[in-house]
TORZAVO-71424 format. One record per residue (C-alpha): residue number from 1; chain; x, y, z. Coordinates in steps of 0.1 Angstrom, whole numbers, plus 5000, padded with zeros to 4 digits. Layout:
% residues N
- NUM, A, X, Y, Z
...
***
This chain:
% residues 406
- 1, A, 5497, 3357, 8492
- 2, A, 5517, 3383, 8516
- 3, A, 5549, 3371, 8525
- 4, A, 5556, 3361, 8561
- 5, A, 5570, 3388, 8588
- 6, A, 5606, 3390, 8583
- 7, A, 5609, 3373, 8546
- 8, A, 5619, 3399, 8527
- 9, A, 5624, 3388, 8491
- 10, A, 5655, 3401, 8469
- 11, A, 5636, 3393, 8435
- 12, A, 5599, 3407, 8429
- 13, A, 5597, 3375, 8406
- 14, A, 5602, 3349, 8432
- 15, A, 5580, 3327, 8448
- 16, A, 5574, 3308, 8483
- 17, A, 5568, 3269, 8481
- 18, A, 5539, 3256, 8507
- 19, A, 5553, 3227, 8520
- 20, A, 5513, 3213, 8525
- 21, A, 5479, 3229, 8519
- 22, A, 5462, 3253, 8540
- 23, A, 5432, 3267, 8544
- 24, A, 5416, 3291, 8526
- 25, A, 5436, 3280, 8493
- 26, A, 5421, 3274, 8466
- 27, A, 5430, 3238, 8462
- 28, A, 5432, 3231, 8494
- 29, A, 5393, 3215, 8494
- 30, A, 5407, 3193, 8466
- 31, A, 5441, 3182, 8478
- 32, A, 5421, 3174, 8514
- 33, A, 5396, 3150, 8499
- 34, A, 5422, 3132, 8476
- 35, A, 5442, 3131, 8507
- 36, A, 5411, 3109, 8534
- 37, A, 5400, 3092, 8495
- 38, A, 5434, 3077, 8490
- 39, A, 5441, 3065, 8529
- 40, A, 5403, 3055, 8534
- 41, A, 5415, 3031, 8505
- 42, A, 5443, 3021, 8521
- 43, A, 5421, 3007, 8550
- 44, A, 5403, 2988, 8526
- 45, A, 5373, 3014, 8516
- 46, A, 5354, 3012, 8483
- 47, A, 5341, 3047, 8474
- 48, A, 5308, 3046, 8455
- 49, A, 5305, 3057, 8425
- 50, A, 5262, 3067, 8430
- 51, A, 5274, 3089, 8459
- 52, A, 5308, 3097, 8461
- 53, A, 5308, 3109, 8494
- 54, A, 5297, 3073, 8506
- 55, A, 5325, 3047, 8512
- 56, A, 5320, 3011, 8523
- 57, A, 5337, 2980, 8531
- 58, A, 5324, 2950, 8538
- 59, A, 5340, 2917, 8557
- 60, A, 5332, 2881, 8565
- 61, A, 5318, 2896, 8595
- 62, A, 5306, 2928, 8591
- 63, A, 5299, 2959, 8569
- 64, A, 5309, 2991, 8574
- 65, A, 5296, 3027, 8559
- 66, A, 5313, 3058, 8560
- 67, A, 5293, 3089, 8548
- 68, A, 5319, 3121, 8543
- 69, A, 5312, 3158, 8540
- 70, A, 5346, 3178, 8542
- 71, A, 5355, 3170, 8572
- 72, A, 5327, 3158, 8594
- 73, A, 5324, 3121, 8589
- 74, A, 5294, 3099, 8598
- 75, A, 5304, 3058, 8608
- 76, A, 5282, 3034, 8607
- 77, A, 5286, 2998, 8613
- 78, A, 5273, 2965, 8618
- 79, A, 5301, 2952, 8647
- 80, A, 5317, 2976, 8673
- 81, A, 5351, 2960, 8669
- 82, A, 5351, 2972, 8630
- 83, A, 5341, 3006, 8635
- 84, A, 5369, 3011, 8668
- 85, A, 5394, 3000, 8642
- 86, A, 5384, 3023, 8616
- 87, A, 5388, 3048, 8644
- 88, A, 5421, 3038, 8654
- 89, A, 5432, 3037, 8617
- 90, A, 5423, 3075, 8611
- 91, A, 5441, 3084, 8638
- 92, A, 5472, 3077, 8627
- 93, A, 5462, 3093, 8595
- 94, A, 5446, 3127, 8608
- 95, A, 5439, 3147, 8642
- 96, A, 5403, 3131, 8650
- 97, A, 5378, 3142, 8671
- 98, A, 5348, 3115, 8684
- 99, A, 5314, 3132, 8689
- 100, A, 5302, 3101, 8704
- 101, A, 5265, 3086, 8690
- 102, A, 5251, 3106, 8662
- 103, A, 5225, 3132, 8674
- 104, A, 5231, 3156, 8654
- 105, A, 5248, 3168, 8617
- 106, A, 5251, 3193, 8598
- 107, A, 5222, 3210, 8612
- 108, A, 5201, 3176, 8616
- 109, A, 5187, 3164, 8649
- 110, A, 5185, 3126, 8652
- 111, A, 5164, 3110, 8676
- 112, A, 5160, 3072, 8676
- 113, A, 5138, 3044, 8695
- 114, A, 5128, 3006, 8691
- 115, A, 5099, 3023, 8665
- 116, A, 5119, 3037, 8646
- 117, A, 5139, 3069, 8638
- 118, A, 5136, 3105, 8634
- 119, A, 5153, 3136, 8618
- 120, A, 5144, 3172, 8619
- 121, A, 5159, 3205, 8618
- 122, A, 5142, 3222, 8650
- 123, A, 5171, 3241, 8663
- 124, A, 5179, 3253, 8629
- 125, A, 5144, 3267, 8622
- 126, A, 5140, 3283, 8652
- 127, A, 5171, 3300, 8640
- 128, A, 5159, 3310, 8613
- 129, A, 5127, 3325, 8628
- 130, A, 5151, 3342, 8661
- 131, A, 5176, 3358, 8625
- 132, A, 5141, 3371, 8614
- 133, A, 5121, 3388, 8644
- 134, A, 5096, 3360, 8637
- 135, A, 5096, 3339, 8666
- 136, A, 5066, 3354, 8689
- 137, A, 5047, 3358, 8656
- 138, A, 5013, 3338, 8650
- 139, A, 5015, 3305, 8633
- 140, A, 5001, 3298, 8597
- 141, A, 4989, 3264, 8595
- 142, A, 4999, 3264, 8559
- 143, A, 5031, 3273, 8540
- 144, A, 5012, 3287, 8512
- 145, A, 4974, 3296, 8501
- 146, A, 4957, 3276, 8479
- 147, A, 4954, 3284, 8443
- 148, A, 4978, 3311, 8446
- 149, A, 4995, 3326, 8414
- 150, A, 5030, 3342, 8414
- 151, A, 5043, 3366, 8388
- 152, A, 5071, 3374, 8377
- 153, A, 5067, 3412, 8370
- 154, A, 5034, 3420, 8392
- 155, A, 5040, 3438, 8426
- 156, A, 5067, 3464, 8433
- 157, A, 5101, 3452, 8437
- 158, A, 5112, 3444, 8470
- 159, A, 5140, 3470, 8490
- 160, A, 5160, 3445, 8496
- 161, A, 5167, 3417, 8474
- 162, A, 5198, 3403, 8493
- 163, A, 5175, 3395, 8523
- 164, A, 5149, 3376, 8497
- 165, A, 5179, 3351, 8483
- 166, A, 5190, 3350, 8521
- 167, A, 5160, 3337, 8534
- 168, A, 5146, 3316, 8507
- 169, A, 5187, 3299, 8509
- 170, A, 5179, 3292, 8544
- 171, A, 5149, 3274, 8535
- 172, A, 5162, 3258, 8513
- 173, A, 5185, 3237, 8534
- 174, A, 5153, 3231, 8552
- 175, A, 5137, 3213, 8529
- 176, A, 5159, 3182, 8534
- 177, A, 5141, 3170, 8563
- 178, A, 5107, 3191, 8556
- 179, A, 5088, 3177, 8522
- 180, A, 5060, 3203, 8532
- 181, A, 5083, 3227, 8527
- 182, A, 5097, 3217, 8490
- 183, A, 5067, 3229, 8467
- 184, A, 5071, 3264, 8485
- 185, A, 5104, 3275, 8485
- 186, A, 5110, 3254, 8446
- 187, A, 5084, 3282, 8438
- 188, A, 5099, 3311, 8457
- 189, A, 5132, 3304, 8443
- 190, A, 5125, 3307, 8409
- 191, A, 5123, 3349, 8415
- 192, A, 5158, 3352, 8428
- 193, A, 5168, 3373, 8404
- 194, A, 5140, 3401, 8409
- 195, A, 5121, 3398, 8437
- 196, A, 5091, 3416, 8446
- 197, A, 5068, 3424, 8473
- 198, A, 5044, 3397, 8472
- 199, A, 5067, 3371, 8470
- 200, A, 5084, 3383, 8499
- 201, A, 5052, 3378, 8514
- 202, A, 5046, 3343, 8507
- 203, A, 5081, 3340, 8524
- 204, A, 5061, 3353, 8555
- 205, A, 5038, 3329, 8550
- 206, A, 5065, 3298, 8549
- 207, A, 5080, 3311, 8580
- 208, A, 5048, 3318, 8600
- 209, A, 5043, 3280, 8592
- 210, A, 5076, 3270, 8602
- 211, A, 5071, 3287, 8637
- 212, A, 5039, 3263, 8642
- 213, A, 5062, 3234, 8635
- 214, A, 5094, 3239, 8641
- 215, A, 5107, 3201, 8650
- 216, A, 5085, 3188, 8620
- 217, A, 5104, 3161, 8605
- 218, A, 5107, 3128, 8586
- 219, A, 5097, 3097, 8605
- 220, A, 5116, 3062, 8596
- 221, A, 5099, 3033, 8609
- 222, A, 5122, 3002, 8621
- 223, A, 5102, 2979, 8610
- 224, A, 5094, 2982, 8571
- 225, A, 5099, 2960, 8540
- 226, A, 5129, 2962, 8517
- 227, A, 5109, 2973, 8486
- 228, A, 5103, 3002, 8463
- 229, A, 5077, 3020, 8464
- 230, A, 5072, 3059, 8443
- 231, A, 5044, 3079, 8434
- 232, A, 5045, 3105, 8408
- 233, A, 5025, 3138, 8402
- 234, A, 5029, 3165, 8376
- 235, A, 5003, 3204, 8381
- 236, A, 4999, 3211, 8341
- 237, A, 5009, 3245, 8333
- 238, A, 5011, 3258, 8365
- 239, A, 5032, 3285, 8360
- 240, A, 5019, 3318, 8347
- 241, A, 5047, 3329, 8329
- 242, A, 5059, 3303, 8312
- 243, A, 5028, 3281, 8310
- 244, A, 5053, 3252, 8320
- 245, A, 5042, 3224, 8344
- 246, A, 5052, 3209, 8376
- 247, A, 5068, 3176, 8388
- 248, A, 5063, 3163, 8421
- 249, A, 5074, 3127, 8432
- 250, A, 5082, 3111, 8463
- 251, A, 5103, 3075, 8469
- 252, A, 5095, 3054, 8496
- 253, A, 5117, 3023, 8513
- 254, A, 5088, 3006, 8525
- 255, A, 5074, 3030, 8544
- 256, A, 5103, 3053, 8550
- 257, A, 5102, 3083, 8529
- 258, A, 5137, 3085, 8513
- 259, A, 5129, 3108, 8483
- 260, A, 5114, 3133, 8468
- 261, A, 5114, 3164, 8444
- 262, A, 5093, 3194, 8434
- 263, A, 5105, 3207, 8401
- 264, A, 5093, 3228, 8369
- 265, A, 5097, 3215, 8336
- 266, A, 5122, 3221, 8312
- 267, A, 5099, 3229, 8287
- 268, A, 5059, 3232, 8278
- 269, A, 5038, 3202, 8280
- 270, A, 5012, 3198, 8252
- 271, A, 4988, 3181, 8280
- 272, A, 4979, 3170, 8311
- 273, A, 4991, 3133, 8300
- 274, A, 5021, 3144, 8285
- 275, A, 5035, 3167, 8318
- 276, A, 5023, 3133, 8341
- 277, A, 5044, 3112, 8314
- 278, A, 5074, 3132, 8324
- 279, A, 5071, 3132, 8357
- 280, A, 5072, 3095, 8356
- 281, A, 5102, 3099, 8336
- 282, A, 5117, 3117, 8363
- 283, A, 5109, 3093, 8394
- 284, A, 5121, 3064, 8372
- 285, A, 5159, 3087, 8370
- 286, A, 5158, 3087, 8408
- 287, A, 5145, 3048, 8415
- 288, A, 5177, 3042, 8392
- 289, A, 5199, 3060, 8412
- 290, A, 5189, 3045, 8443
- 291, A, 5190, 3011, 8432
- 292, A, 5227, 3021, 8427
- 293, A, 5226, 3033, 8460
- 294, A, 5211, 3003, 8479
- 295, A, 5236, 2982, 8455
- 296, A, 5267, 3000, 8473
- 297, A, 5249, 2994, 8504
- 298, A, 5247, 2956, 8502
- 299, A, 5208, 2955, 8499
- 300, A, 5193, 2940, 8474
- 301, A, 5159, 2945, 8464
- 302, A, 5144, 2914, 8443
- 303, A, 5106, 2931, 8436
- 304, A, 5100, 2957, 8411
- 305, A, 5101, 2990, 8416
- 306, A, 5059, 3001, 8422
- 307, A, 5052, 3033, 8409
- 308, A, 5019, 3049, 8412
- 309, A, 5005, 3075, 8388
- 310, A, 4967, 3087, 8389
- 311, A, 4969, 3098, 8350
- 312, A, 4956, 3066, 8336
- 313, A, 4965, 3084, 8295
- 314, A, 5002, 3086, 8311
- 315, A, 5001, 3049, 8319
- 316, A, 4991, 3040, 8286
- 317, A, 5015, 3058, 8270
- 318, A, 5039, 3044, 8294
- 319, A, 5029, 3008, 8286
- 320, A, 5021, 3011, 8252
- 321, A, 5044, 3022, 8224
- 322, A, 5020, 3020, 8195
- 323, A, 5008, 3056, 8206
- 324, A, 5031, 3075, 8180
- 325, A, 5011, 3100, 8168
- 326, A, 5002, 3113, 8203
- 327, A, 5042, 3117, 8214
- 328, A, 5068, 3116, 8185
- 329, A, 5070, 3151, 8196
- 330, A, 5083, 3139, 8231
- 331, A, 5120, 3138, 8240
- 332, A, 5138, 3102, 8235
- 333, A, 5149, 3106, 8273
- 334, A, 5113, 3108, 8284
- 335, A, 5106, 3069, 8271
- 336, A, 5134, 3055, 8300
- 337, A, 5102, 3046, 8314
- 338, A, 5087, 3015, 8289
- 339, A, 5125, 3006, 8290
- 340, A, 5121, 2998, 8321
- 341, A, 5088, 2985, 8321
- 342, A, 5098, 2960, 8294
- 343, A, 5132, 2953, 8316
- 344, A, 5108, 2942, 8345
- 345, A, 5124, 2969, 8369
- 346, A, 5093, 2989, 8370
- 347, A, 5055, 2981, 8373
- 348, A, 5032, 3012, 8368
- 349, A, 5003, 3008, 8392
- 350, A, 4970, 3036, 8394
- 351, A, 4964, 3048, 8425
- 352, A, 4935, 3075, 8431
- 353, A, 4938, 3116, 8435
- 354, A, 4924, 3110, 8470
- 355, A, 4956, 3089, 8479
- 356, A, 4981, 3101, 8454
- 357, A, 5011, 3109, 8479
- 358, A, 5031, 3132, 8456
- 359, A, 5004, 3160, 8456
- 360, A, 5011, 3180, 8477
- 361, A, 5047, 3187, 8461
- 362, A, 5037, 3199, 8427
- 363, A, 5012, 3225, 8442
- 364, A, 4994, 3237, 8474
- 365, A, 4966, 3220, 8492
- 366, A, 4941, 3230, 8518
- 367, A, 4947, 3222, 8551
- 368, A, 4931, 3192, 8557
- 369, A, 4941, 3171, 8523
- 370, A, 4976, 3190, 8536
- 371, A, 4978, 3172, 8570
- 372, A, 4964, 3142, 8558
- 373, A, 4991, 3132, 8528
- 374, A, 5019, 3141, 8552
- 375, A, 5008, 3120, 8579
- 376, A, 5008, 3090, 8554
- 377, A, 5043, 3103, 8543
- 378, A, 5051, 3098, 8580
- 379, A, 5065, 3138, 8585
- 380, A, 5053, 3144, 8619
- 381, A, 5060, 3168, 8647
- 382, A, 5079, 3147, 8677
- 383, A, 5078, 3175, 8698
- 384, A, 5037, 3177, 8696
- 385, A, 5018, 3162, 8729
- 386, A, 5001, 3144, 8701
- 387, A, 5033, 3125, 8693
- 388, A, 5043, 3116, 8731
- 389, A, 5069, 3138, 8732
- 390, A, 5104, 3139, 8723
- 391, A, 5118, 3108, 8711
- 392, A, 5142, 3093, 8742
- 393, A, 5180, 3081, 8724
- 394, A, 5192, 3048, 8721
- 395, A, 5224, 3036, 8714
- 396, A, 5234, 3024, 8682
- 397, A, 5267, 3019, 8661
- 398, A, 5262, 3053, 8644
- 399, A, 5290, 3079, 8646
- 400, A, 5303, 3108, 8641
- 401, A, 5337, 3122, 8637
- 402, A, 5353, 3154, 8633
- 403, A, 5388, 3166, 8620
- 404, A, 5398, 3192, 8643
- 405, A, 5408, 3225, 8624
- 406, A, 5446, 3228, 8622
***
């Protein structure tokens, strides 16, 4: 570090002593969050050990959550007295700042009614489309063509590679509200390194779609039922390089859509049944982890876990271990799956291409089969006439609070 004005030191050896982090340190991230972890603790906060930005504490009379990122901090509670006191306590920890109701995080816009809630990232896509010359440009009612096949090495190399891993970061973070979105950019993201022409195109492509819905987001309806509910979907050797095949699965909390992934495989799947075999192994990881989560959370969930799979030689394998000779060759890991089956934490269930959920996130679609699985997922448009408009705000014991910078 430079030394203050006026210090000048007698010894090139010495040193200065920080009497408290400060930004811009290295540790100071560190010494910050052991710093809110150890007086949220105080108060009487259990961190969580599935998400260890997530705190709660619960009373004879209420619950309270506490969802942390750096500094921002989201409050939720079931009693208004509980969450004024959490208040109160971390102001005589920290300089606070209260935004009031949560509308909007990290980028997030939150709009909530009687039916329900919703999230989207409108203000942050347009953004991204005002950063890129794009916004008077002519939607694309798709993200990506159908049947399309990117290489690694065909096309000339694009002029400015920065820009590629610049854009495709920024859609990135887009994907947390926009499932549409995930299949796309997992794909564009795997030519980071050495981008070329046409996959700079198909960025084109996502953001021409992003101008025609720019306040598409996940829907959460108020009134669903506290159960599981996940659908799985693997695209066998998809990729054209590597031959290697592609997991899509989505989670649902009754009919809230809480989950999903789009993801290559690790390595080459011998068939169809095998890559839809270990895609259900995947889905079963994340219905673990949020059972963990809706543990910390206070809810308990006495059903098993549904999970729908349209490969009926994966649900076999799945439910019968006599078929050795068909997948000794299969990772241990992968057979989670009859564990849980046998546990009675997971029924396997068929369900029909037609209405398998997860399909549009292990490749593209045409536009109507498009539209028509994310309506079921509930990701809709609040800002279409279509939709009635934008959602009006109610209030609600969601917060959020900021730590001023010092």
């Amino acid at each position: 570090m430079r030394p203050p004005l006026g210090h000048f030191a007698s010894k090139t050896t010495q040193v200065c002593r920080l009497q408290k982090s400060l930004y811009g340190l290295r540790q100071a991230s560190r010494q910050w969050n052991a710093k809110l972890v150890s007086s949220l603790a105080e108060f009487g906060f259990v961190q969580s050990k599935a998400n260890y930005s997530l705190f709660t504490k619960c009373t004879a009379t209420s619950f309270i959550a506490l969802f942390v990122y750096v500094d921002d901090i989201i409050l939720m509670s079931s009693d208004t007295n509980s969450s004024d006191a959490v208040k109160e306590f971390l102001e005589t920890k920290f300089r606070i700042k209260n935004l009031g109701k949560l509308r909007y995080f990290l980028g997030m816009e939150v709009g909530r009614t009687q039916a329900g809630i919703q999230l989207c990232q409108r203000k942050y896509a347009l953004d991204i489309l005002a950063e890129t010359g794009l916004l008077a440009t002519k939607p694309s009612p798709l993200p990506m063509e159908p049947n399309i096949k990117l290489k690694r090495d065909e096309g000339e190399l694009f002029h400015d590679p920065a820009l590629y891993r610049k854009l495709v970061g920024k859609l990135l973070y887009l994907t947390n509200t926009r499932p549409d979105l995930n299949y796309s950019v997992n794909l564009l993201s795997q030519f980071m390194d050495n981008p070329r022409v046409p996959h700079y195109d198909v960025v084109l492509k996502v953001l021409k779609y992003v101008k025609g819905t720019p306040g598409q987001g996940i829907f959460l309806p108020a009134n669903s039922n506290i159960e599981l509910v996940a659908y799985s979907n693997a695209n066998w050797a998809t990729c054209p390089d590597t031959r290697r095949s592609t997991t899509g699965f989505c989670v649902f909390i009754g009919k809230s859509l809480v989950s999903w992934k789009s993801k290559k495989h690790n390595t080459i799947s011998r068939s169809s049944a095998e890559s839809e075999y270990r895609a259900m192994a995947a889905v079963v990881c994340e219905l673990t982890w949020v059972l963990y989560l809706l543990t910390d959370l206070r809810i308990t969930i006495g059903t098993p876990t549904t999970l729908y799979c349209d490969n009926i030689a994966a649900m076999h394998i799945a439910a019968n271990p006599v078929f050795h000779e068909r997948t000794k060759h299969i990772e241990l890991d992968c057979h989670l799956v009859r564990d849980k089956i046998l546990a009675g934490q997971v029924k396997i269930a068929h369900v029909f291409s037609s209405a398998q959920l997860a399909d549009l996130l292990p490749k593209p679609l045409h536009s109507p089969v498009f539209q028509r699985l994310l309506f079921k997922m509930r990701v809709i448009n609040v800002y279409s006439p279509s939709c009635g408009g934008i959602l009006e705000l109610k209030e609600d014991n969601s917060q959020t609070l900021g730590r001023p910078p010092d």
